[in-house]
VOBA-1610 file (N, C-alpha, C; in pm, whole numbers, padded with zeros to 5 digits, always signed):
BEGIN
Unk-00019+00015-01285Unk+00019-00070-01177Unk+00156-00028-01125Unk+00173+00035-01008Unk+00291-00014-00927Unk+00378-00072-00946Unk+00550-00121-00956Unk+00614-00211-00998Unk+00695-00136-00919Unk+00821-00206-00841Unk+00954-00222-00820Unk+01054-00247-00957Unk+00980-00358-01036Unk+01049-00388-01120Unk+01056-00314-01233Unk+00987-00159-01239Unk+00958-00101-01400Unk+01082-00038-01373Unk+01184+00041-01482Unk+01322+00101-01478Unk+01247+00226-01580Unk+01269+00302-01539Unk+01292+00460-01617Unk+01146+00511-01671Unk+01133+00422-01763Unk+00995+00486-01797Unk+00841+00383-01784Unk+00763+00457-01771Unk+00614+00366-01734Unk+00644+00284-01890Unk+00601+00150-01889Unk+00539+00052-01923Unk+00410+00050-01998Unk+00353+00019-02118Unk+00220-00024-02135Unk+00210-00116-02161Unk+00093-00198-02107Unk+00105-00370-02142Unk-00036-00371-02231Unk-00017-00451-02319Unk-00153-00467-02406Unk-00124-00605-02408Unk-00257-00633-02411Unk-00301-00779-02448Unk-00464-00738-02512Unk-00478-00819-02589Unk-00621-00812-02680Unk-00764-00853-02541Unk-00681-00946-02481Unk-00763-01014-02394Unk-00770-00998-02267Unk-00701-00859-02234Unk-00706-00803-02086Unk-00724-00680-02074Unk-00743-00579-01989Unk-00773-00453-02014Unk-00644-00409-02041Unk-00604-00282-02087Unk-00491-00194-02079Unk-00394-00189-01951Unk-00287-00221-01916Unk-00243-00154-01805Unk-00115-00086-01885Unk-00083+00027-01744Unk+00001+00117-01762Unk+00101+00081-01592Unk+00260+00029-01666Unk+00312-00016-01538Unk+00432+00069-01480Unk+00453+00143-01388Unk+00536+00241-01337Unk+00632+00192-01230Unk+00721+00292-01245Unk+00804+00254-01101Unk+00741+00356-01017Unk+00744+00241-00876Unk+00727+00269-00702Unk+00850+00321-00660Unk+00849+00436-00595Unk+00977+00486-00534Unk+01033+00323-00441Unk+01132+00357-00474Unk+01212+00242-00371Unk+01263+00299-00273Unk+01215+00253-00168Unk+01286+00269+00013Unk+01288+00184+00060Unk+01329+00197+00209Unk+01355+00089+00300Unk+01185+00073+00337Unk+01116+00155+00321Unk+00961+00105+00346Unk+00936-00043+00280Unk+00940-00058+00109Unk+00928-00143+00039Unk+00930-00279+00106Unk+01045-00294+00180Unk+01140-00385+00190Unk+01117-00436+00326Unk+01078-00344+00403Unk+01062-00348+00559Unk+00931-00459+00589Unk+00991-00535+00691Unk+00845-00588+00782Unk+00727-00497+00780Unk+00610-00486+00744Unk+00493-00411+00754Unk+00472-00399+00870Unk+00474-00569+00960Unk+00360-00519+01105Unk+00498-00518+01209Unk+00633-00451+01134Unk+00710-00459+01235Unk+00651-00265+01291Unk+00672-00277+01424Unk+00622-00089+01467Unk+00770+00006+01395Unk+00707+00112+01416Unk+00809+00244+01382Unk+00903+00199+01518Unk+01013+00276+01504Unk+01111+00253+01664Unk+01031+00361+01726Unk+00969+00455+01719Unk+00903+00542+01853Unk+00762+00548+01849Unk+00680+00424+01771Unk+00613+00405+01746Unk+00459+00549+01736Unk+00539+00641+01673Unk+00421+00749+01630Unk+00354+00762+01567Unk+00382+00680+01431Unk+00282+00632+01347Unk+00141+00575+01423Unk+00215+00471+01508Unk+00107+00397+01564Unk+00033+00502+01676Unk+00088+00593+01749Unk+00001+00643+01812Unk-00070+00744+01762Unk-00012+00777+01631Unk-00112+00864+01565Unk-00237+00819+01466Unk-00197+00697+01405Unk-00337+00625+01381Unk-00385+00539+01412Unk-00324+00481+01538Unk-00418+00331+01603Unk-00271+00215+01532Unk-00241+00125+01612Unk-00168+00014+01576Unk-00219-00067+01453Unk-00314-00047+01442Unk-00388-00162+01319Unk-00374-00075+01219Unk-00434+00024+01215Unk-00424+00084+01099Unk-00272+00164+01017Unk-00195+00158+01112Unk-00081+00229+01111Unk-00019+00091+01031Unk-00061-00071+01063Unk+00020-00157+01059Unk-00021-00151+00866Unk-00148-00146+00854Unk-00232-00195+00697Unk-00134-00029+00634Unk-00121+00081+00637Unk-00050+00174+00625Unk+00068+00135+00561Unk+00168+00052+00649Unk+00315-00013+00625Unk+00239-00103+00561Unk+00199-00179+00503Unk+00184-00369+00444Unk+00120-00279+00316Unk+00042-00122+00271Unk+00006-00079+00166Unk+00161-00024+00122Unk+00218-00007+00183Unk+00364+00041+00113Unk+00412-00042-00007Unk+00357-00182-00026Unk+00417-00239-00108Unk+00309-00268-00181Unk+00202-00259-00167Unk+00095-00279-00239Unk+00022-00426-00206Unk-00101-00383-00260Unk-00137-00524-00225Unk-00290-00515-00242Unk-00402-00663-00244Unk-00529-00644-00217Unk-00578-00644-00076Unk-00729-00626-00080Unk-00763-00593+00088Unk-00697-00750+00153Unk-00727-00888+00060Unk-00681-00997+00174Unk-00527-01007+00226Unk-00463-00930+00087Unk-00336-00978+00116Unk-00295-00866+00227Unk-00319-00689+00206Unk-00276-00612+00364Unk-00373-00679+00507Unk-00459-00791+00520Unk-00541-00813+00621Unk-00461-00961+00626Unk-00389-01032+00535Unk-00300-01123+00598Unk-00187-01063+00684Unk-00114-00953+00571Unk+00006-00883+00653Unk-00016-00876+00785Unk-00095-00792+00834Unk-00161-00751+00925Unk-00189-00858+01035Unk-00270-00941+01038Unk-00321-01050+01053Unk-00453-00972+01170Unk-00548-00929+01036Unk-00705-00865+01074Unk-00751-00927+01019Unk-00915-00911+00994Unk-00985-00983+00890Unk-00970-00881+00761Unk-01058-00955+00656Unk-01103-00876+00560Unk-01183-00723+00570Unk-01275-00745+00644Unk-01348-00658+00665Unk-01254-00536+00730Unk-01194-00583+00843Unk-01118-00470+00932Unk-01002-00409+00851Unk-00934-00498+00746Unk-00852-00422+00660Unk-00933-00327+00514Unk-01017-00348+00493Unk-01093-00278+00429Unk-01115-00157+00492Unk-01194-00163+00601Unk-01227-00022+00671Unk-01074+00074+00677Unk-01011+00012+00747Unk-00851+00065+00776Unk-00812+00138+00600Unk-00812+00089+00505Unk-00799+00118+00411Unk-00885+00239+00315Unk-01015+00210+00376Unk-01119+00306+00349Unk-01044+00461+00401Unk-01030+00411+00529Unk-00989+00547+00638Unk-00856+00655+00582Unk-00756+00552+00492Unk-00635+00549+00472Unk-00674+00632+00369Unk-00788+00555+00251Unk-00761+00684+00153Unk-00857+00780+00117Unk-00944+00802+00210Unk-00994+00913+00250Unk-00898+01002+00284Unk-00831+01001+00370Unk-00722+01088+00450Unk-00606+01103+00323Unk-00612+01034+00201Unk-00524+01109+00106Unk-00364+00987+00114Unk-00401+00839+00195Unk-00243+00848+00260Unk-00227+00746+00145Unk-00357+00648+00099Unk-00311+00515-00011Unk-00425+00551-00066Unk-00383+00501-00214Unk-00474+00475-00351Unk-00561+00342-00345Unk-00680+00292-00424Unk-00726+00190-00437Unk-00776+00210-00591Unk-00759+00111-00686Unk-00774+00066-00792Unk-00838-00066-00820Unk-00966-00053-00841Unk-01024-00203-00868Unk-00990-00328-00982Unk-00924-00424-00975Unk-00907-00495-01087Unk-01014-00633-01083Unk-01030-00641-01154Unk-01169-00773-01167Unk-01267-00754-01040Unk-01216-00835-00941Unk-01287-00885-00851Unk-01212-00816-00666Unk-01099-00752-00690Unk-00996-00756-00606Unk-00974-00569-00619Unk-00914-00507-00484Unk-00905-00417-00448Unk-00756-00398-00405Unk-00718-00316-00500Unk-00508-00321-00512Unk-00511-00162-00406Unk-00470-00210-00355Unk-00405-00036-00242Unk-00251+00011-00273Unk-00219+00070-00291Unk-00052+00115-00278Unk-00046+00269-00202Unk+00057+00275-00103Unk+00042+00433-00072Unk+00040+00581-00191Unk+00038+00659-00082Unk+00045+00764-00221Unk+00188+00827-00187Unk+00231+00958-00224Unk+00352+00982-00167Unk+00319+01070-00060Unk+00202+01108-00024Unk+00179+01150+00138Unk+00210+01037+00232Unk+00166+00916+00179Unk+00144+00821+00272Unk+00315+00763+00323Unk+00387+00812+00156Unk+00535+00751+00181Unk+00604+00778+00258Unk+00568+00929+00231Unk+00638+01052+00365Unk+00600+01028+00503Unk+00462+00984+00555Unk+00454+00976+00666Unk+00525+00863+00717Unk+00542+00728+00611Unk+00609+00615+00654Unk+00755+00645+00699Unk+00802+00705+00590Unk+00950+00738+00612Unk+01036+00848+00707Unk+00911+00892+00751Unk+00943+01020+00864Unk+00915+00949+01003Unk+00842+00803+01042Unk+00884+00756+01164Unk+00951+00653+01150Unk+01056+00608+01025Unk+01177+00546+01003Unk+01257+00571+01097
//
């Protein structure tokens, strides 16, 4: 799992009664931290992948499930799913299934593209 909060080295969490996780640090940037559905200032992101998807792009920077980047966003479920599908096909965010729920976080292609229309 993703964390802001892990320091130096990955994490393993055991519990008898949950699966294994392994918890890492997320590069920290001003992505993290930033409004998701605020636009790039020359908005190229957005004209290079569509405003919606560019927006679920920024709101995966910090991670999240499909409802919570389709609240960011404010799409449905479905439309942030697809957007997400698209995203990591193209290599830009990860998806990891936990129970019932679909966790996205970018990858560091995806970071780079965020942070290059910073």
């Amino acid at each position: 799992m993703p964390s802001v909060f892990c320091h130096r080295t990955p994490v393993t969490l055991i519990d008898p009664e949950l699966p294994p996780a392994l918890v890492y640090l997320v590069v920290q940037s001003p992505v993290l931290f930033a409004d998701p559905t605020a636009p790039a200032p020359d908005n190229a992101l957005a004209r290079l992948l569509g405003p919606n998807r560019a927006a679920v792009l920024r709101a995966a920077a910090e991670g999240g499930t499909t409802g919570e980047l389709a609240s960011r966003v404010g799409v449905s479920r479905s439309s942030a799913s697809e957007h997400a599908t698209v995203l990591r096909d193209a290599g830009l965010i990860v998806s990891a299934r936990h129970r019932n729920a679909m966790i996205h976080t970018c990858t560091p292609l995806g970071r780079s593209m965020l942070r290059s229309t910073l």
